[in-house]
N, C-alpha and C positions, 0 to 999 in steps of 0.2 A: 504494500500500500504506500503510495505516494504522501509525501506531507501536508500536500493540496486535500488528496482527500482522507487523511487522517485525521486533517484539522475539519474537513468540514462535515463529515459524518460524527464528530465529537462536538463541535459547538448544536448541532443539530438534536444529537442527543442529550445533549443538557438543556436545552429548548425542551424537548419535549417532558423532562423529568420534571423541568420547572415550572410549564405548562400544567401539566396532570398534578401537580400538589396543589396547584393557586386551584382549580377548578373547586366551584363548592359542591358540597355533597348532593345528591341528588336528595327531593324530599321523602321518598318512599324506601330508597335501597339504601340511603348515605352514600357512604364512602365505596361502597362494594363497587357502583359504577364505573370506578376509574380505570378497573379493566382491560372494559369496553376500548378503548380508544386503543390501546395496543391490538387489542384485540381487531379492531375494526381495518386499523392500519394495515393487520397481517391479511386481512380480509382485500382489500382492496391493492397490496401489492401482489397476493396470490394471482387475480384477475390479469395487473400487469404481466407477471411473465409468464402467463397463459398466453395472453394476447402478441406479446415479444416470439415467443414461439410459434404459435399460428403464423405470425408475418414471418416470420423467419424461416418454416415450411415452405411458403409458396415461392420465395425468392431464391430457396433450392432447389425447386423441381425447373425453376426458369434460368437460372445460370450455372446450376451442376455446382456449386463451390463448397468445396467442403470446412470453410468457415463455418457456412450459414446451417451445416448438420453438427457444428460443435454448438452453436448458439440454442440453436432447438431441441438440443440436450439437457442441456445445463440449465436453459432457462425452465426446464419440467421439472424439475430436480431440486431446482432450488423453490419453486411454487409446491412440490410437494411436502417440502419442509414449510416453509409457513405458514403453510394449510393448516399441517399438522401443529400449528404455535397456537393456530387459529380454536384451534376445538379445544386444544387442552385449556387455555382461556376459557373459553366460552360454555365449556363443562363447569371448571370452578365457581365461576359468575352462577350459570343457569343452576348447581346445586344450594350458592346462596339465596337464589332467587324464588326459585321455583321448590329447590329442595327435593332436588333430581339432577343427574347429572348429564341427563338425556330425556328428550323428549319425540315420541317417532310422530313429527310434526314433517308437512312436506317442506319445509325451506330447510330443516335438518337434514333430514335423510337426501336431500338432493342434492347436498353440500357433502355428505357423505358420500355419497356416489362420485365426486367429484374428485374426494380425496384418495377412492381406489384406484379410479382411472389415474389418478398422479402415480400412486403406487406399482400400479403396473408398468409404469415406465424403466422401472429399475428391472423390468423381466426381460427388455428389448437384449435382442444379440450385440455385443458391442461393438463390432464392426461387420463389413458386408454390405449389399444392397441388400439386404434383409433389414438392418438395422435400422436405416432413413425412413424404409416404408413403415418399421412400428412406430417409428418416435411421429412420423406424422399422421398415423391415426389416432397414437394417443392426445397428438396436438389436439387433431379435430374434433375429437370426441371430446375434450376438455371446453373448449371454444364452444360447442355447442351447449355445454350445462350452464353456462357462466347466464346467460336469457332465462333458461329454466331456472335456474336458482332465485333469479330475481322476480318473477311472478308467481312460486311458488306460493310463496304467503298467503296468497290472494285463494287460494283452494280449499283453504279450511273460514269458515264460518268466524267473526273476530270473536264470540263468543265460547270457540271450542279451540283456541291457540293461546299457546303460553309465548310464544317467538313476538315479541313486540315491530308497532313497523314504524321507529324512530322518526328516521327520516324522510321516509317518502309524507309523512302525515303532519310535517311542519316542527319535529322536534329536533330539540338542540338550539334555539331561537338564539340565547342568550350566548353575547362573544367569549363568556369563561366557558360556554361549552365546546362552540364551534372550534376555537384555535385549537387548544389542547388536540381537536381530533383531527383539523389538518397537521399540525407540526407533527404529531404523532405518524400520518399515512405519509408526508414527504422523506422523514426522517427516515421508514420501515423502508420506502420505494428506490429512494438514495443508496441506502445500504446493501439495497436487493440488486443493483445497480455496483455496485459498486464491486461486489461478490460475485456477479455474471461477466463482468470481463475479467478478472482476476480466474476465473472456473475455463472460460473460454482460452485465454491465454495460455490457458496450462495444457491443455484436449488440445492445442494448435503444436506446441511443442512436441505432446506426445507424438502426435501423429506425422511431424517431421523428422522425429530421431526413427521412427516403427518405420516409415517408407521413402524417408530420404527427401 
């Protein structure tokens, strides 16, 4: 990691720590909320390198470069990790909340679905034309839950879902909420960013020492 971005993934992260303390308690959950905003952040850079890789699929199949099969690797990989940052949050949260650590609500389980199809990226063969074609249906298939995840909520009755719908319904109004939760998703997206060419770099090297 460069000092450029050592310092700016650090001052980013002490934004965000200092954000999520100043934020006031929520009135129902308090403090329990604070979470959320890591949580949300993991949420919403998972989507990016879902979408990173999608774009990064099509720009393979159209110039052969096997750059753009290290990037739509790596960027599955690392979304299948913060997926997974994602639930293990949001299980904590949902046991203080809810008092369950699960709920088989459809925005859950489609988010889960979401986090197999990540997982299944680590079964791709790791080289071959075999390879590009699994990473880019795991792409696509990923790419396609990201819509279904997001309407899901709307399937259950608001009387029969514990999955609140924050923000599409006008919540977080207040700037001690909002910031915390963007400083939170630029900080997670930066970093995720920051981790996908350092992943990349390294899958470029390997594959110039492996074939010259």
């Amino acid at each position: 990691m460069t000092l450029l971005e050592y310092l700016v993934n650090s001052l980013l992260f002490l934004l965000t720590i200092v954000s999520i303390s100043l934020a006031p308690p929520e009135a129902i959950l308090s403090t329990s909320q604070k979470i959320m905003y890591l949580k949300l952040g993991c949420i919403f850079s998972t989507y990016g390198m879902v979408l990173i890789s999608f774009f990064a699929t099509i720009t393979y199949l159209i110039q052969k470069k096997i750059f753009w099969q290290a990037i739509v690797k790596e960027a599955l990989e690392l979304a299948f990790f913060l997926s997974t940052a994602s639930i293990i949050m949001g299980s904590l949260w949902a046991k203080f909340a809810w008092n369950t650590f699960f709920s088989f609500e459809p925005r859950l389980l489609s988010f889960l679905v979401l986090w197999l199809i990540l997982l299944a990226a680590f079964t791709a063969p790791k080289e071959g034309p075999r390879s590009i074609q699994f990473y880019s249906l795991i792409s696509v298939l990923s790419v396609i839950s990201i819509p279904i995840i997001k309407v899901s909520i709307e399937w259950l009755p608001e009387d029969y879902r514990l999955h609140p719908q924050i923000i599409s319904k006008g919540g977080l109004e207040s700037l001690y909420f909002r910031i915390p939760l963007i400083i939170s998703t630029i900080f997670t997206f930066i970093l995720s960013l920051t981790l996908l060419v350092k992943a990349v770099k390294a899958q470029m090297i390997y594959f110039k020492i492996r074939y010259g």
